[in-house]
C-alpha positions as CSV (number, residue, x, y, z in Angstrom):
1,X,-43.0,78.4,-7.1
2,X,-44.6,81.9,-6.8
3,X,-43.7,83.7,-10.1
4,X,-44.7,87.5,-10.3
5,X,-47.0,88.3,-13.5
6,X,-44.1,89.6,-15.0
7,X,-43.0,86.1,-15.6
8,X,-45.9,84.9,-17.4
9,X,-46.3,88.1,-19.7
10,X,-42.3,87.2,-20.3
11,X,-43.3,84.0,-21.0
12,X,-46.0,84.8,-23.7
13,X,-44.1,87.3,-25.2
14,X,-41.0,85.0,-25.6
15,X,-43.8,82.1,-27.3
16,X,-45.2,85.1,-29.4
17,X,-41.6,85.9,-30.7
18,X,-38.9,85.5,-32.8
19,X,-40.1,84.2,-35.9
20,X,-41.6,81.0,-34.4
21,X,-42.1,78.0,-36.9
22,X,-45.0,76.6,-35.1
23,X,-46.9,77.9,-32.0
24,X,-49.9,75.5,-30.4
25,X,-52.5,76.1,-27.6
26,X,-54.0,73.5,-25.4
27,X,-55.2,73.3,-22.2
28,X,-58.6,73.6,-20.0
29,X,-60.8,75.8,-17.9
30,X,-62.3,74.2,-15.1
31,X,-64.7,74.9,-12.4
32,X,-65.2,72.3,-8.9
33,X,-67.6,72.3,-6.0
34,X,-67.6,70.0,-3.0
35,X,-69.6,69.1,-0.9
36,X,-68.2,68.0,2.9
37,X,-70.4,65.8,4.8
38,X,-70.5,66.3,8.6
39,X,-68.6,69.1,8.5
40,X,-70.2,70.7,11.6
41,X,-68.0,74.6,11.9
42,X,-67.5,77.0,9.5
43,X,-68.2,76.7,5.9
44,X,-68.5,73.2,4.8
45,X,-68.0,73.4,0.6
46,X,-65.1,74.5,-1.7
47,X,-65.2,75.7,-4.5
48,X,-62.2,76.6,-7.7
49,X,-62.1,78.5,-10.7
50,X,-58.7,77.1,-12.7
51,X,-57.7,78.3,-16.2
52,X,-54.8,76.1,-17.6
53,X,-53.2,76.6,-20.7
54,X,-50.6,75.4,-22.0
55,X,-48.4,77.7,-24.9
56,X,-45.8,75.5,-27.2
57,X,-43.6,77.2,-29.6
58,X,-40.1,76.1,-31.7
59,X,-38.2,78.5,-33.3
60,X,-36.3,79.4,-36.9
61,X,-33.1,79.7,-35.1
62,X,-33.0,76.7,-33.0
63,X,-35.3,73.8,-34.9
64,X,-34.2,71.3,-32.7
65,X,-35.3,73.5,-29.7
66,X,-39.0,74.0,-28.4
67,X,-40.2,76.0,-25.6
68,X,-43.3,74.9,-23.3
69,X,-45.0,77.6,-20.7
70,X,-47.9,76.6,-18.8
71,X,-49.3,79.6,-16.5
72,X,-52.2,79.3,-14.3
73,X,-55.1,81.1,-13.2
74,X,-57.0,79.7,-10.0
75,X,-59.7,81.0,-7.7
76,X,-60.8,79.6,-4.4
77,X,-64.1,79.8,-2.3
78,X,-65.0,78.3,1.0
79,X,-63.4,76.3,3.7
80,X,-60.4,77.5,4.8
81,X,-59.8,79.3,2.3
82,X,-57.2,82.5,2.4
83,X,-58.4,86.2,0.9
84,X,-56.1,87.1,-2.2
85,X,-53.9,89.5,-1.4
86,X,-51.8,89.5,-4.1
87,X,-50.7,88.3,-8.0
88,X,-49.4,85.2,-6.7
89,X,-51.7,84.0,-4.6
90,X,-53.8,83.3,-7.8
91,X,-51.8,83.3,-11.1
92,X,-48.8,81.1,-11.0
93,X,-46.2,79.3,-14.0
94,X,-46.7,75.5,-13.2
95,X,-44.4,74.7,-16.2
96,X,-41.9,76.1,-17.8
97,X,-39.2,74.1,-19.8
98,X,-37.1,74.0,-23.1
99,X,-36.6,70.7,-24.8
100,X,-33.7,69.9,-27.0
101,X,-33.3,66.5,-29.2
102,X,-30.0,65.6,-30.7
103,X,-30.3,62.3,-32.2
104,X,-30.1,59.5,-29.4
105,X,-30.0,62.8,-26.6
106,X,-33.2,63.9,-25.2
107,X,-32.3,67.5,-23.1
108,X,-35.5,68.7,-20.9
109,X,-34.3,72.3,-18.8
110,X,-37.0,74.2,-16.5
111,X,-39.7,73.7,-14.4
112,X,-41.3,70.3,-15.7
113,X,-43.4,67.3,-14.5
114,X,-41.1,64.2,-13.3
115,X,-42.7,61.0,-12.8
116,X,-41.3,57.7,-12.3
117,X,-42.4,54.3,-11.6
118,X,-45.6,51.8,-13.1
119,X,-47.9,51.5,-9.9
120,X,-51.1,53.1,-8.9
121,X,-51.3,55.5,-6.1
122,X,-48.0,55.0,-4.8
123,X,-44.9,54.9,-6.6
124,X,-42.2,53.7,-4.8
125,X,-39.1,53.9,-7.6
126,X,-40.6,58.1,-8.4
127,X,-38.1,59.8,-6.6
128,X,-40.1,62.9,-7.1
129,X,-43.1,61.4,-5.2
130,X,-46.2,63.5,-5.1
131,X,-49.5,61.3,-3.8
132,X,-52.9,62.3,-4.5
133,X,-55.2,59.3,-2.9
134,X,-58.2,61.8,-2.5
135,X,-57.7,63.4,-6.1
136,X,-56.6,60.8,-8.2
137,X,-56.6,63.2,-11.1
138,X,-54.6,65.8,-10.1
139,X,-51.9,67.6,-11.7
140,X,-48.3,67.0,-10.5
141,X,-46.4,69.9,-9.2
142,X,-43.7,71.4,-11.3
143,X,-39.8,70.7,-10.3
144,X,-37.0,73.1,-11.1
145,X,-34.6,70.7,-12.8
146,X,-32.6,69.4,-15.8
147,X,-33.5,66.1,-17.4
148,X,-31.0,64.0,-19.9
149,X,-32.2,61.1,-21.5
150,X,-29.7,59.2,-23.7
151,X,-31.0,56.5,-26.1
152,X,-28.4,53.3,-26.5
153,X,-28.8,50.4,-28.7
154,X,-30.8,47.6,-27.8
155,X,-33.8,49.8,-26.1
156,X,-31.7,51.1,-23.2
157,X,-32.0,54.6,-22.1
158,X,-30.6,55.9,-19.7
159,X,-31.7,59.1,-17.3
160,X,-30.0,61.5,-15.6
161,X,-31.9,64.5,-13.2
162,X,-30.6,66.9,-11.1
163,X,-33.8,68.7,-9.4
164,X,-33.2,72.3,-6.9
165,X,-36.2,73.9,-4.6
166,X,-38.2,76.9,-5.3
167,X,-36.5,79.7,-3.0
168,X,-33.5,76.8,-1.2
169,X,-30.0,76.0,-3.7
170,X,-29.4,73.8,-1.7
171,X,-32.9,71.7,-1.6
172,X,-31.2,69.8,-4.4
173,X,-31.7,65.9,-5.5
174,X,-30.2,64.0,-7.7
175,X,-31.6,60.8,-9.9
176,X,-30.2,58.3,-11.8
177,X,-32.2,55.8,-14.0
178,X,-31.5,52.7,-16.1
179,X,-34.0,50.8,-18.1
180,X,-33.8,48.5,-20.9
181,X,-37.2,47.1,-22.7
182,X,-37.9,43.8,-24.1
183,X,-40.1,41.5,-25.0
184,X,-43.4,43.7,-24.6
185,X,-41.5,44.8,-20.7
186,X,-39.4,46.9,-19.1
187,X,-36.8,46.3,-16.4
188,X,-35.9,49.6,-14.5
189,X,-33.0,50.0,-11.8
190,X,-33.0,53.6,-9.5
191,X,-30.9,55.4,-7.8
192,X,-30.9,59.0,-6.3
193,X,-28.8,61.1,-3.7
194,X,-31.6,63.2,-2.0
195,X,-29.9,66.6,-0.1
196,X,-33.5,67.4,1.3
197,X,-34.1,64.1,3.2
198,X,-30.9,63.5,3.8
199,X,-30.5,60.3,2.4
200,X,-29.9,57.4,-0.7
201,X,-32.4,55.9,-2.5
202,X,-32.3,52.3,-4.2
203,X,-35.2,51.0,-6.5
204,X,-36.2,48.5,-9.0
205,X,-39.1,48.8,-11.3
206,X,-40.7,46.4,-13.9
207,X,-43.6,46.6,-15.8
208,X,-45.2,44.5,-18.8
209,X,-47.9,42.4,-20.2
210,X,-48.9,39.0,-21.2
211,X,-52.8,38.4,-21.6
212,X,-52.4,40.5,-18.3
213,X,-50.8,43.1,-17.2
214,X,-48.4,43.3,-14.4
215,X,-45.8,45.6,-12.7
216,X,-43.8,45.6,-9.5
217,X,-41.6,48.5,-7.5
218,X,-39.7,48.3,-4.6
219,X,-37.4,50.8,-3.5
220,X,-34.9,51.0,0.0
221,X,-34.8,54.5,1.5
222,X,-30.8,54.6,3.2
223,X,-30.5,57.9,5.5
224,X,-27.5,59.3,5.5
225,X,-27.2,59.9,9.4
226,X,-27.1,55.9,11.5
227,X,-29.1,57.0,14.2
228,X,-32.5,57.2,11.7
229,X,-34.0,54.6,10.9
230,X,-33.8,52.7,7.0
231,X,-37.1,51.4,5.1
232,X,-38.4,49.7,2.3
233,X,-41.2,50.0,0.3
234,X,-42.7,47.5,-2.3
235,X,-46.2,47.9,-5.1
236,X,-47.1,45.1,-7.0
237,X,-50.1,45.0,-9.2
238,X,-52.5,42.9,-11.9
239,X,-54.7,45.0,-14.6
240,X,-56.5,42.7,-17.1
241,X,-58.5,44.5,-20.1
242,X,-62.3,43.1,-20.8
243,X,-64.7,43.4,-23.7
244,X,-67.6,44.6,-22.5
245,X,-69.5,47.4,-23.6
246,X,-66.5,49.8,-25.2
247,X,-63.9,48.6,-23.3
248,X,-63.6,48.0,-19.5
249,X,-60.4,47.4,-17.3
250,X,-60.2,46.6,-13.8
251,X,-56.7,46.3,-12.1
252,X,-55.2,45.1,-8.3
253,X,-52.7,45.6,-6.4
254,X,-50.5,45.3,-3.2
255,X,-48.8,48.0,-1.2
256,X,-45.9,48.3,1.7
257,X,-44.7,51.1,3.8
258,X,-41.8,50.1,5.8
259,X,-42.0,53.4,7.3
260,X,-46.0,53.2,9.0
261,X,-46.9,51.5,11.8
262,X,-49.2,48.3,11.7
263,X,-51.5,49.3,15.0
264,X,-54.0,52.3,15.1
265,X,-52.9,52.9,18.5
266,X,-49.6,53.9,17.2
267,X,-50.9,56.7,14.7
268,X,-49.3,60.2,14.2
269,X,-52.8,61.7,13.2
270,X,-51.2,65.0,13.1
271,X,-48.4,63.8,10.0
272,X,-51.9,63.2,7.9
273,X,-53.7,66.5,9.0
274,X,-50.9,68.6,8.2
275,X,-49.9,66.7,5.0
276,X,-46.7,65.5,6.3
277,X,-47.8,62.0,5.4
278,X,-49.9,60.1,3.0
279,X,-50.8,57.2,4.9
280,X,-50.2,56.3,8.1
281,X,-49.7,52.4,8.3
282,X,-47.9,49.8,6.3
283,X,-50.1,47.4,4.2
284,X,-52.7,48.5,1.9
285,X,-54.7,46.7,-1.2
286,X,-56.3,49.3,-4.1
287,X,-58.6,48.2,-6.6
288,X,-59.5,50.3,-10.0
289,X,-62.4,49.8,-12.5
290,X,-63.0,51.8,-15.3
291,X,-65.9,51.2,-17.5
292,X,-66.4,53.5,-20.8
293,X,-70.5,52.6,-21.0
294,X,-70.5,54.3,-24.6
295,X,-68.6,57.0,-26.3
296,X,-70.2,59.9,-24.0
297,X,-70.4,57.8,-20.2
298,X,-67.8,56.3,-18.7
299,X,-67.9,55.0,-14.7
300,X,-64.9,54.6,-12.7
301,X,-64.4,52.9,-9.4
302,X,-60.8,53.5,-7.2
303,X,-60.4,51.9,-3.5
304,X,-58.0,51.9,-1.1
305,X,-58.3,49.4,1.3
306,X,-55.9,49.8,5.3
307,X,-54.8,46.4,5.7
308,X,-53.5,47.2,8.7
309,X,-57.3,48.5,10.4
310,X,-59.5,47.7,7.6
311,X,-60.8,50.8,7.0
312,X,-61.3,51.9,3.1
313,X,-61.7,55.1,0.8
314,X,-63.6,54.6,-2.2
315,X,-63.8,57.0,-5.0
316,X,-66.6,56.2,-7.3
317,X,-66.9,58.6,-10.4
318,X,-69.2,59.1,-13.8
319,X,-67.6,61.5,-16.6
320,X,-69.7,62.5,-19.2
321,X,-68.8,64.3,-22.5
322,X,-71.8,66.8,-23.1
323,X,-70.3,67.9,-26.5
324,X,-66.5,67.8,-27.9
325,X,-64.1,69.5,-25.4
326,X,-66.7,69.7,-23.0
327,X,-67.6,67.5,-20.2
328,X,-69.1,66.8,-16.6
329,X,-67.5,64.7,-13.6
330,X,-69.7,63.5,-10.8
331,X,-68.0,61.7,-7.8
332,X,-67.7,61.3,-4.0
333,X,-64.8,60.2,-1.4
334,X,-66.6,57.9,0.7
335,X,-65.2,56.3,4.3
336,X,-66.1,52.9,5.7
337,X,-64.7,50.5,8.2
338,X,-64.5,50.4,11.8
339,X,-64.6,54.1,13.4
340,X,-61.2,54.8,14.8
341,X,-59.1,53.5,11.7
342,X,-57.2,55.5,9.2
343,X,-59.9,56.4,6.9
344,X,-62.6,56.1,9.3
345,X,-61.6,59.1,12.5
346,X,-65.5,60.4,13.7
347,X,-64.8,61.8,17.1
348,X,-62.4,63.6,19.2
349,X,-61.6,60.7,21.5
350,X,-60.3,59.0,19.1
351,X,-58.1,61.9,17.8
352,X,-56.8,62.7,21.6
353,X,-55.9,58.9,21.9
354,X,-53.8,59.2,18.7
355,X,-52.2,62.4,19.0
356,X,-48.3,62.4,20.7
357,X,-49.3,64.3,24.1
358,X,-49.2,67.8,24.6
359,X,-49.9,68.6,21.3
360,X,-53.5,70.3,21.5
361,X,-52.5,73.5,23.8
362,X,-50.2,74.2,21.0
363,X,-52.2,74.0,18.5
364,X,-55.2,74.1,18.7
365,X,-57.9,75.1,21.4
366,X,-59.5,71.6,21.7
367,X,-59.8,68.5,20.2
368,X,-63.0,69.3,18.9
369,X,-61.8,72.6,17.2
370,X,-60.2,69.8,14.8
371,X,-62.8,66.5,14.4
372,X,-65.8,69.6,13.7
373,X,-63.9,70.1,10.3
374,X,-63.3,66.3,9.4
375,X,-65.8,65.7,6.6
376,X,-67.4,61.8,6.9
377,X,-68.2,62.3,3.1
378,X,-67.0,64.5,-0.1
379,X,-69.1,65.3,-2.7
380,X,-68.3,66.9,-5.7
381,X,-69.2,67.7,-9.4
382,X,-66.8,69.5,-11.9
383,X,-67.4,71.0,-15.4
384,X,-64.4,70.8,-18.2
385,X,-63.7,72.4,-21.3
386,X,-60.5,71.1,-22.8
387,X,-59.2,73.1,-26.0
């Protein structure tokens, strides 16, 4: 969503109204660069400027009613990179929601943050999927939707969403989930009618720990038209916790995409360059490590590991807190594995021979117009202030 500016100064003035019991500020300011390695045309960094904040207020009238706003101000340099031409192309509402509670009824109305499912990375059961492999710690896009939870006996809740597009009625999806928890786990069953893909969705999702903890997901994607093709998609995963230092954690797991293709030869490079796809082939293994060194250092470790090619994306990162509310990231997205492979694309050969035919005069001017702006490293440093 686009909102004008008159939304967000409705917004603030709505939070900065009517005799508001309690009103609370939080959020961050934020500045990235990166670095792109072997980048050979045009500019090869980025660069963002993002103010976050996040406005909470509940009322006299309505007590049981509170109203979140979270507007955003962001700036972007370098590759690629369109001029501003107007408000919305840098100031935007990325939430926007009431919430209501009623006893065992949980009521969430606006433009909110929907996730679903216990894996890393990939989430089968989240019907509002959104995959960052290459920013891990991204923030999810907002959905335009109405969320019901209703809290029964014995630890069972049971949710209800029905979700619409920005500008589209009738980009609408609805989701439908039942969970009970016991024991120290959670049992989860899924189910959502999906207007913009045109199809069902069936999942199952479990999470819990013993000693170790564990969590599986699978979920079967049902088009609605017989001539496309049906798919299933499982994640299952280990994390154990370990006392060294202040605290370290390292977890594994398993993932399957019914839906990719198990030989490089078979690649659609042009669903991952244009964002159409995540990942391209069907088995992966990921591995996280976090290790807080002491109460200012903490290094982190995330790989992603193509079964299918063996190439791997690794994600090694250092935060440090320089004082309270302040601190400083330092990371890279590196590629290894043989050249050719998923993560591992150097040359325009290799782009041509996995690229349906045709597609270049279309597109582009040459192969190499594309493979001169595919970076073989990312570097990057970031500076925080949370308040």
């Amino acid at each position: 969503m686009r909102p004008t500016s008159a939304i967000v100064i409705f917004t603030l003035a709505a939070l900065g109204g009517g005799d508001p019991v309690r009103a609370e500020l939080s959020g961050y300011a934020q500045v990235r660069y990166f670095y792109l390695h072997g980048v050979e045309e045009g500019d090869n960094y980025l660069s963002q400027e993002r103010l976050r904040p996040t406005f909470t207020g509940a009322f006299q009238e309505l007590p049981r009613v509170k109203l979140t706003a979270t507007p955003q101000a962001l700036f972007k340099q370098g590759r690629n990179e369109p001029p501003v031409r107007e408000v919305s192309d840098y100031l935007t509402v990325e939430r926007l929601y009431l919430d209501a509670a009623y006893k065992s009824v949980d009521l969430r109305l606006g433009r909110q943050d929907i996730h679903w499912g216990s894996a890393k990375f990939w989430n089968p059961t989240d019907v509002f999927r959104q995959t960052f492999l290459a920013d891990y710690w991204a923030e999810r896009q907002g959905i335009n939707a109405v969320m019901v939870n209703l809290h029964l006996p014995q630890e069972v809740t049971l949710t209800g969403v029905g979700a619409t597009g920005d500008t589209d009625p009738n980009q609408n999806r609805y989701a439908f989930r039942g969970a009970v928890r016991r024991w120290n786990q959670e049992l989860a069953l899924v189910f959502m009618d999906d207007l913009v893909q045109d199809q069902f969705v069936y999942g199952f999702d479990c999470k819990g720990r013993y000693k170790i903890g564990y969590w599986a997901e699978a979920a079967w994607f049902h088009p609605k038209q017989q001539s496309r093709p049906h798919h299933g998609e499982i994640a299952a995963g280990l994390d154990y916790l370990i006392p060294f230092r202040k605290g370290a954690a390292v977890a594994v797991q398993y993932y399957h995409d019914g839906s990719g293709v198990a030989r490089v030869h078979d690649y659609d490079r042009l669903l991952s360059l244009f964002g159409l796809r995540p990942t391209l082939a069907q088995d992966y293994a990921s591995f996280s490590g976090l290790l807080n060194w002491n109460k200012r250092v903490t290094l982190g470790l995330n790989l992603i590991y193509n079964l299918d090619d063996d190439t791997s994306f690794w994600i090694p990162s250092t935060n440090i807190k320089l004082v309270d509310g302040l601190e400083l990231n330092l990371g890279a997205n590196l590629f290894a594995g043989p050249r050719g492979g998923e993560f591992h694309l150097t040359n325009e050969e290799q782009l041509v021979e996995q690229t349906p035919p045709g597609t270049f005069p279309f597109l582009f001017e040459s192969p190499e117009e594309v493979t001169e702006g595919i970076a073989h490293a990312i570097y990057y440093i970031w500076l925080r202030w949370n308040f």
